[in-house]
C-alpha positions in Angstrom: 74.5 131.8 108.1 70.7 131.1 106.8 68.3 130.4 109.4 66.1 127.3 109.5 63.2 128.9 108.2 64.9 130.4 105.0 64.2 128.4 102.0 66.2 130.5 99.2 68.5 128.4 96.5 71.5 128.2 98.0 73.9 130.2 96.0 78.4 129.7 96.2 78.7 133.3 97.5 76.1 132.2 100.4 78.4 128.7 100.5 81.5 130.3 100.9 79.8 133.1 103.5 78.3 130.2 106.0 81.4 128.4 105.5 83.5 131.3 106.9 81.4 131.6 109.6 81.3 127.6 110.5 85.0 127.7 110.5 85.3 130.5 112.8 82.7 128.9 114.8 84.8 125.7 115.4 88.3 127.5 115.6 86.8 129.3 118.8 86.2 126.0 120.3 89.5 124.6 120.5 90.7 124.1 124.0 94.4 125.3 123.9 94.1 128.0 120.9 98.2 128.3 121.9 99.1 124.6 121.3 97.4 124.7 117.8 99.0 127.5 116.8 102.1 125.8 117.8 101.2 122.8 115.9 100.5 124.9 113.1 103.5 126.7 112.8 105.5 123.1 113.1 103.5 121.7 110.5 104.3 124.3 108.2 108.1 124.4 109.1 107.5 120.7 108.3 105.9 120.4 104.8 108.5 123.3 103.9 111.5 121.2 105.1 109.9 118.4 103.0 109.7 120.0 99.9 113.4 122.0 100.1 115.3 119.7 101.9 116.0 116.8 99.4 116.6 118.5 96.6 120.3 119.0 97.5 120.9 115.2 98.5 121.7 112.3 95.7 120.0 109.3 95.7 123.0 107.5 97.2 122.7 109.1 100.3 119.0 108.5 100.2 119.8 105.0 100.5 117.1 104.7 97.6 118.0 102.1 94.5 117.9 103.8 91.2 118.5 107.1 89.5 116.2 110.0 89.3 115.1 108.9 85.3 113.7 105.8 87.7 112.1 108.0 89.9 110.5 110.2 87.1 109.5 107.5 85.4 108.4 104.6 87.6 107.8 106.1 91.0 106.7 109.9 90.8 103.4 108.8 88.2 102.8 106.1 90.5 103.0 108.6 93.7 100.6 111.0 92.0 98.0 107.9 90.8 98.6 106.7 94.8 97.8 110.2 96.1 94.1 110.3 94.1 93.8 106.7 94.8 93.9 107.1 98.6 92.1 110.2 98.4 88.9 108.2 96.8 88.9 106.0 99.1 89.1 108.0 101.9 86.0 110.1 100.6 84.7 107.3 100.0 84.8 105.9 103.0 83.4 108.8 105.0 80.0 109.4 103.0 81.5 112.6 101.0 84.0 113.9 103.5 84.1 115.5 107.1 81.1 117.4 108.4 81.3 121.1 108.9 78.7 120.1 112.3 77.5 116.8 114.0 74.0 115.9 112.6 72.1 117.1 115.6 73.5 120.4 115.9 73.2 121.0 112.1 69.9 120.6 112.5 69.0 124.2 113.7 71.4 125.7 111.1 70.7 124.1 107.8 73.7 124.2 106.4 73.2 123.8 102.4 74.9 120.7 100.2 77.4 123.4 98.7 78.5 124.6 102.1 79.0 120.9 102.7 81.1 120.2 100.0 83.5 123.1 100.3 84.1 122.3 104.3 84.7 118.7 103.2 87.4 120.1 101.0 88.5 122.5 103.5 89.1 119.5 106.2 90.3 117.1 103.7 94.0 118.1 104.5 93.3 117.7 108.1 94.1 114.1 107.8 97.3 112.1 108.7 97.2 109.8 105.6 96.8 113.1 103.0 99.6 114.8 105.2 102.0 111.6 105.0 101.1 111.3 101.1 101.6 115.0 100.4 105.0 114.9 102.3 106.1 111.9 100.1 105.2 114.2 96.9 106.9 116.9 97.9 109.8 115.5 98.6 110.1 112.8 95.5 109.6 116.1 93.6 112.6 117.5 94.9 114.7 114.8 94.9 114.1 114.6 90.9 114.6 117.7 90.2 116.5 119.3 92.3 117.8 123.0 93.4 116.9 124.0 89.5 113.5 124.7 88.8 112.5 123.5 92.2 109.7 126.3 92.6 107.8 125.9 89.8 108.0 121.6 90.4 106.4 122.3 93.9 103.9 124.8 92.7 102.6 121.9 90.0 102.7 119.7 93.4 100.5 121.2 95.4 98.3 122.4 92.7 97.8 118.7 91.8 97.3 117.8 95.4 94.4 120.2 95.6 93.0 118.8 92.4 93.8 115.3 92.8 91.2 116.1 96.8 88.5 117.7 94.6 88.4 114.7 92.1 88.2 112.6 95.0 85.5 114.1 96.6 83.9 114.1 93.4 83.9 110.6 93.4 83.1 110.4 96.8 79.9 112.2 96.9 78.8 110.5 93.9 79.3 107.1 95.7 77.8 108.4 98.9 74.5 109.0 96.2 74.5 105.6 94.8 74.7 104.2 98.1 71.4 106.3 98.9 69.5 104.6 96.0 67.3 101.1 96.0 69.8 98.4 96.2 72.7 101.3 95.9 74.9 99.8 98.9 75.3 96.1 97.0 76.1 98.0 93.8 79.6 99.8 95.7 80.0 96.6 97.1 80.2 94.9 93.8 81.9 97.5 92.2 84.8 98.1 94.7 85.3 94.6 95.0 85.4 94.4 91.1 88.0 96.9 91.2 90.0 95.6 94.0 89.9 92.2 92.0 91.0 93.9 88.6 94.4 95.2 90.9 95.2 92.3 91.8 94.7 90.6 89.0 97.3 93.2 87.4 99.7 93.2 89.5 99.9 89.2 88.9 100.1 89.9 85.5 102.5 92.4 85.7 100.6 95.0 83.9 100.1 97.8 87.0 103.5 99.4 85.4 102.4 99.8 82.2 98.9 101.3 83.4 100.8 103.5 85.4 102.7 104.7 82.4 100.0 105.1 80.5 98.4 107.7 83.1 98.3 111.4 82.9 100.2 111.5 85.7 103.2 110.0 83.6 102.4 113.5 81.9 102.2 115.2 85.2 106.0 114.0 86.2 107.8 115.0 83.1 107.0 118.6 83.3 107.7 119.2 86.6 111.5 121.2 86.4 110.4 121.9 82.9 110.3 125.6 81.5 106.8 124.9 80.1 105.5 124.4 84.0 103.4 127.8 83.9 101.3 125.9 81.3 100.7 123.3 83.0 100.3 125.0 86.6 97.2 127.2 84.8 95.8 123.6 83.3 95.6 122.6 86.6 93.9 125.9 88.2 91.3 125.4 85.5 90.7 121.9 86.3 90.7 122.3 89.9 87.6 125.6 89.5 86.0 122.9 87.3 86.4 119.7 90.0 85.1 122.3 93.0 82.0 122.9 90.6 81.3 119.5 89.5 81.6 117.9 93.0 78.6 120.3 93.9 76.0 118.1 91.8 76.5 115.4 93.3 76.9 116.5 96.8 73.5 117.9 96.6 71.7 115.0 94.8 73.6 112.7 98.0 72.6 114.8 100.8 69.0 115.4 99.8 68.3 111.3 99.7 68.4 109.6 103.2 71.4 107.3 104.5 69.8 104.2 104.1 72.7 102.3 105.6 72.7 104.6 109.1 68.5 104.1 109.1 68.9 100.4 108.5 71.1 100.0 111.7 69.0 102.8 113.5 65.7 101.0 112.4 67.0 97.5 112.4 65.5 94.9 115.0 69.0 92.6 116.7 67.4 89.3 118.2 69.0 88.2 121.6 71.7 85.4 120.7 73.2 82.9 123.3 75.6 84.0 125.8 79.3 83.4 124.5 81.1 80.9 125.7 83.4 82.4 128.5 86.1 80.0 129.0 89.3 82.2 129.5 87.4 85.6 130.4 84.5 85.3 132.5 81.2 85.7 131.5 80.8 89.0 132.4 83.7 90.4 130.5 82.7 87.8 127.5 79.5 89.9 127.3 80.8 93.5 127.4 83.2 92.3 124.8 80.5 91.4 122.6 78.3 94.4 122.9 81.3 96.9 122.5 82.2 94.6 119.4 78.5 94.8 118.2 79.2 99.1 118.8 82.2 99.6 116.4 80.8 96.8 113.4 77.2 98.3 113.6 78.4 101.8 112.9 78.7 102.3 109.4 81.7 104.9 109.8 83.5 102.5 111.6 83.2 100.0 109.2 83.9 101.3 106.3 87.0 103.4 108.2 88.2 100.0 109.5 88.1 98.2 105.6 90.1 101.7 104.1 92.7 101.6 106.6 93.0 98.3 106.0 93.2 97.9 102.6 94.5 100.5 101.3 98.0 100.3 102.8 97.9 97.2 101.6 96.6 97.9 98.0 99.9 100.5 98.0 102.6 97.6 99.2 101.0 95.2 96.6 101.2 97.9 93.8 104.6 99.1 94.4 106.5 96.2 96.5 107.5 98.3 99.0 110.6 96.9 100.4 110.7 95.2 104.2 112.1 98.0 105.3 109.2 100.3 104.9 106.8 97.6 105.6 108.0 97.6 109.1 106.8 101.3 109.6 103.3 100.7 108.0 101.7 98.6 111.4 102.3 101.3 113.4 100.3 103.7 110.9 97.7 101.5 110.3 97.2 101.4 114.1 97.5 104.7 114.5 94.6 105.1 112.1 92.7 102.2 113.5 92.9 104.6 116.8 92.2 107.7 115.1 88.5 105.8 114.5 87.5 105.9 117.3 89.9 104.7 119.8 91.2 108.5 120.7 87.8 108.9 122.7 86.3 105.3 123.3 83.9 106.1 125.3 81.7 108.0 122.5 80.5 104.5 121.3 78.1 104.3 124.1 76.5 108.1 123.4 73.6 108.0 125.4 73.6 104.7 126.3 76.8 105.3 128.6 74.5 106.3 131.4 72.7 103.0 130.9 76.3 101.0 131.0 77.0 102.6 134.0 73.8 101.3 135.6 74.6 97.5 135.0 75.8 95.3 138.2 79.3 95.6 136.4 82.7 95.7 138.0 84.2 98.8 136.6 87.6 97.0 135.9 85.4 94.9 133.6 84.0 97.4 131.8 87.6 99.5 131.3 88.8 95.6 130.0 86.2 95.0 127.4 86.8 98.5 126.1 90.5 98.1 125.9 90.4 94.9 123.9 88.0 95.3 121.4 90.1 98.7 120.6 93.6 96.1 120.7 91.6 93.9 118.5 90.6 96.7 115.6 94.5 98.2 115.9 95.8 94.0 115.5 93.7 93.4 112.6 94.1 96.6 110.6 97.7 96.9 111.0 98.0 93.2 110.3 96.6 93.6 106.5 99.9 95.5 105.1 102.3 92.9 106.7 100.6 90.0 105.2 100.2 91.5 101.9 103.8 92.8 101.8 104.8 89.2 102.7 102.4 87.7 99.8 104.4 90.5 97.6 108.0 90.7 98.8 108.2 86.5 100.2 108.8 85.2 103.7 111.3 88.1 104.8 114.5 86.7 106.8 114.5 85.2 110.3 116.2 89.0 111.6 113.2 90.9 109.8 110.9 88.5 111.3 111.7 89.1 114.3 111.8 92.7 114.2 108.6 93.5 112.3 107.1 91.1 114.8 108.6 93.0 118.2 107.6 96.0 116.0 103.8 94.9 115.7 103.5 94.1 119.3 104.9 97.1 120.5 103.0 99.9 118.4 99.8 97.9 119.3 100.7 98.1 122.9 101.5 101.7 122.2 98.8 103.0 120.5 96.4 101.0 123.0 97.7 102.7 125.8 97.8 106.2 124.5 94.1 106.1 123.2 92.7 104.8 126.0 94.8 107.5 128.5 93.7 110.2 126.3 89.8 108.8 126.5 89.7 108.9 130.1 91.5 111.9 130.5 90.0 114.2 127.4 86.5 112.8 126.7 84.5 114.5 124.2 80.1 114.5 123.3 80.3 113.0 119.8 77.8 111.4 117.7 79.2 108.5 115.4 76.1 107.6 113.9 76.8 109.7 110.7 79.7 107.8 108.8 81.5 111.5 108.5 81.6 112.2 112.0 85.0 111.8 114.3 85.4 111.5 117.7 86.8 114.5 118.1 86.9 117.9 116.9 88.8 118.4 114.1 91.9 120.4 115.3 91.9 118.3 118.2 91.6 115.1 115.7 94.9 117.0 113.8 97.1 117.1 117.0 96.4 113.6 117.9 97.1 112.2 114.2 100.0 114.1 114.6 101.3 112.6 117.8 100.3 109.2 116.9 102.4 109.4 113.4 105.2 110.7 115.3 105.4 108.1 117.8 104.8 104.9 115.7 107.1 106.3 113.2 110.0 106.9 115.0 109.5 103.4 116.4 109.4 101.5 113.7 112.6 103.1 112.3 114.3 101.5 115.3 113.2 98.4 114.6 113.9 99.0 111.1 117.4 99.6 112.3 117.6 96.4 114.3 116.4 94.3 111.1 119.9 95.0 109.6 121.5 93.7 112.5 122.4 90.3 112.5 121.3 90.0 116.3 118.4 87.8 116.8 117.9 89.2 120.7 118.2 93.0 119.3 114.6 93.1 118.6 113.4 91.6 121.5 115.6 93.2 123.8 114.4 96.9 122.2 110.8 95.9 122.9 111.0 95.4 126.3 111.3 98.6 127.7 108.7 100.3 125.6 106.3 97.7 126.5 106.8 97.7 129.7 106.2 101.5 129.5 103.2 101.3 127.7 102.0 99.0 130.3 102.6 101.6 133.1 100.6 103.7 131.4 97.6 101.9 130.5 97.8 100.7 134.2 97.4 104.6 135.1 94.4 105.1 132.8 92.9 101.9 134.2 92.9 103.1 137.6 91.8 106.3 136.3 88.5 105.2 135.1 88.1 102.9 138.6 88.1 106.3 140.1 84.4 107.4 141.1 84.5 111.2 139.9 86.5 110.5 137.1 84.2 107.6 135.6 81.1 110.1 136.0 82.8 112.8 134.3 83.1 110.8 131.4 79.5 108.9 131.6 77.9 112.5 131.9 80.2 114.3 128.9 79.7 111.8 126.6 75.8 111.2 127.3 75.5 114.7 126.5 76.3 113.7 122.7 
């Protein structure tokens, strides 16, 4: 790795040598090396399973509607469109990608705009939505083509999601650029809302299937079982050297131009408003709420991770008219993302500042409340979006799906609530969220909680799923109880572990030190 008083062009063999080393550097700094290799291996047995499995089941026993000539041609082109779709506005909606480093430690090791871009495709498949998508892929594909040819329809797969995550961060570090510029924030604005509007528009109009057909990705799904798949497997080796390449130019013309949004809050001057009107919460508890609020809005990571998570679930259920069925599962994602924010470690909010928290003539129990509902009130509103748009897509669902996917919603709230704030007080971490690619945690610790979270909401709202084709109106209900009361147990625990002296200046001092 260069030192900070080299100054030579930074060349890809140099990248690719400091990003070696900056992986290495992280790996050695996960906490239990044995777990993640455990995880690891899982995952792997996993996304194999995913992409063998299906192909020797029909689509009767699926439970899927159609044949696979529907499949190949309605849902596989839209899949792969989804997949880069996502995967834009994920990249979009971190400034680029993830950083190799936090800010302030980077600042000794320059690491170059190349080096930047490679980790941010490195760590792009570190996510829980690119996981979930790529699973989805992989196992469509098989389902269509099944045992025959099956090798070389996966190998097209996951060539095309590795080009599909270097388009996107194309696209990403070009809008992280234009963002940089005079007046470059309003024009995304515009833009994305323009394009958001266009959607919509469409899909009224009925005119989303025929875009999708006229894609390249319609392209993309009839070769896969094909004999000419070589062909098209090289085609996309080519264009995946030339996306890698191209996404350096505009990594390096973003990173070289300051972050006017993160110097605008930094810089910004916030005049003193009236206290809020603290009818049902007391006016301490009124006031922490608002500063934490005035934390998670004022972060520019946050907000942008809060709109993405938000809309694009929804932008998918609107596209495709995903059934009720699989609109019940997406609260609990969308709150396991919302979590995934920032919720995992809530305490890194206050950075520095947490020592000065801890100074105010607070109650402690006051303080652990604030926290917990402005976190309940990010998961409530981003896993809300998907439900309403599925209902503006699908119609009012029936009284028994009602009153499922509403036991559902409360409980994975509840749920995720409670295991983000027990991990924060028992795992903090000394993060800096200023930067909107930073996470609260570090990365392979980010992967294992992503992968809990998916695993727990998931398998929840397939029970509730389950209890929507029961004509039992208590079923729901009746299900919900004992995992809320649960989930109340153990955010009771992690309540009165943050009342606990030792245990509160742990966490002041290990996040202060971020």
């Amino acid at each position: 790795m260069r030192s900070s008083t080299e100054t030579r062009t930074e060349t890809w063999q140099g990248a690719a040598a400091d990003l070696r080393h900056l992986l290495r550097f992280r790996s050695h700094g996960v906490r239990r090396p044995r777990v993640a290799a455990v995880a690891v291996t899982v995952l792997v047995a996993v996304t194999i399973l995913m992409a063998v499995a299906p192909a020797w089941l029909t689509i009767e026993e699926t439970g899927m509607s159609g044949d696979r000539a529907r499949l190949l041609d309605d849902v596989l082109p839209a899949a792969f469109a989804g997949f880069l779709l996502l995967g834009i506005g994920a990249s979009m909606g971190g400034g680029g990608g993830r950083e190799l480093l936090p800010r302030e430690q980077a600042v000794i090791h320059p690491i170059g705009p190349v080096t930047e871009h490679l980790g941010a495709l490195v760590l792009a498949p570190l996510n829980l939505a690119w996981l979930l998508q790529a699973w989805t892929l992989f196992a469509f594909s098989a389902l269509v083509v099944g045992p025959h040819g099956l090798v070389g329809a996966q190998v097209v797969v996951l060539l095309w999601l590795f080009v599909a995550t270097a388009l996107a961060q194309v696209v990403g570090w070009s809008v992280e650029g234009i963002r940089r510029t005079h007046h470059g924030v309003v024009i995304v604005r515009c833009a994305t809302g323009a394009i958001g509007l266009a959607l919509l528009v469409g899909q009224v109009a009925g005119q989303l299937d025929d875009l999708t057909h006229a894609l390249p990705t319609a392209a993309l799904a009839d070769s896969l079982g094909e004999p000419q798949w070589p062909l098209v497997a090289a085609l996309l080796v080519g264009l995946l050297v030339l996306a890698v390449a191209l996404g350096a130019v505009p990594a390096r013309w973003a990173l070289r131009l300051p972050p006017r949004e993160e110097l605008r809050v930094e810089s910004g001057v916030h005049e003193a408003r009236p206290s809020p009107v603290a009818r049902l919460l007391g006016e301490d508890l009124a006031l922490l709420r608002r500063l934490d609020r005035g934390s998670v809005w004022r972060s520019v990571g946050m907000r942008r991770g809060l709109i993405v998570l938000g809309l694009g679930p929804a932008l998918v259920a609107l596209g495709t008219g995903l059934p009720w069925d699989t609109v019940l599962i997406l609260p609990g994602l969308g709150a396991s993302g919302a979590a995934l924010l920032f919720g995992i470690n809530a305490w890194c909010l206050d950075g520095r500042g947490m020592l000065w928290r801890e100074s105010l003539p607070v109650a402690a129990t006051r303080t652990f409340d604030a926290r917990a509902l402005v976190v309940a009130e990010c998961l409530i509103v981003v896993s809300a979006v998907p439900v309403v748009v599925g209902s503006i897509r699908n119609g009012l669902p029936t009284q028994q799906v009602a009153i499922s996917l509403t036991a559902c919603w409360l409980v994975v709230v509840v749920q995720v609530l409670a295991i983000a704030m027990s991990w924060s007080v028992r795992r903090p971490y000394a993060v800096d969220l200023r930067s909107p690619r930073a996470t609260p945690a570090p990365h392979a610790a980010m992967f294992g909680y992503a992968l809990k979270l998916s695993l727990v909401t998931t398998l929840t709202g397939m029970l509730f799923v389950g209890s929507s084709g029961v004509d039992v109106w208590w079923l729901p209900l009746a299900m919900a109880a004992p995992f809320l009361v649960w989930s109340s147990v153990r955010l009771f625990r992690a309540r009165r572990r943050w009342l606990s002296a030792p245990a509160r200046a742990e966490i002041a001092l290990t996040v202060a030190a971020g």
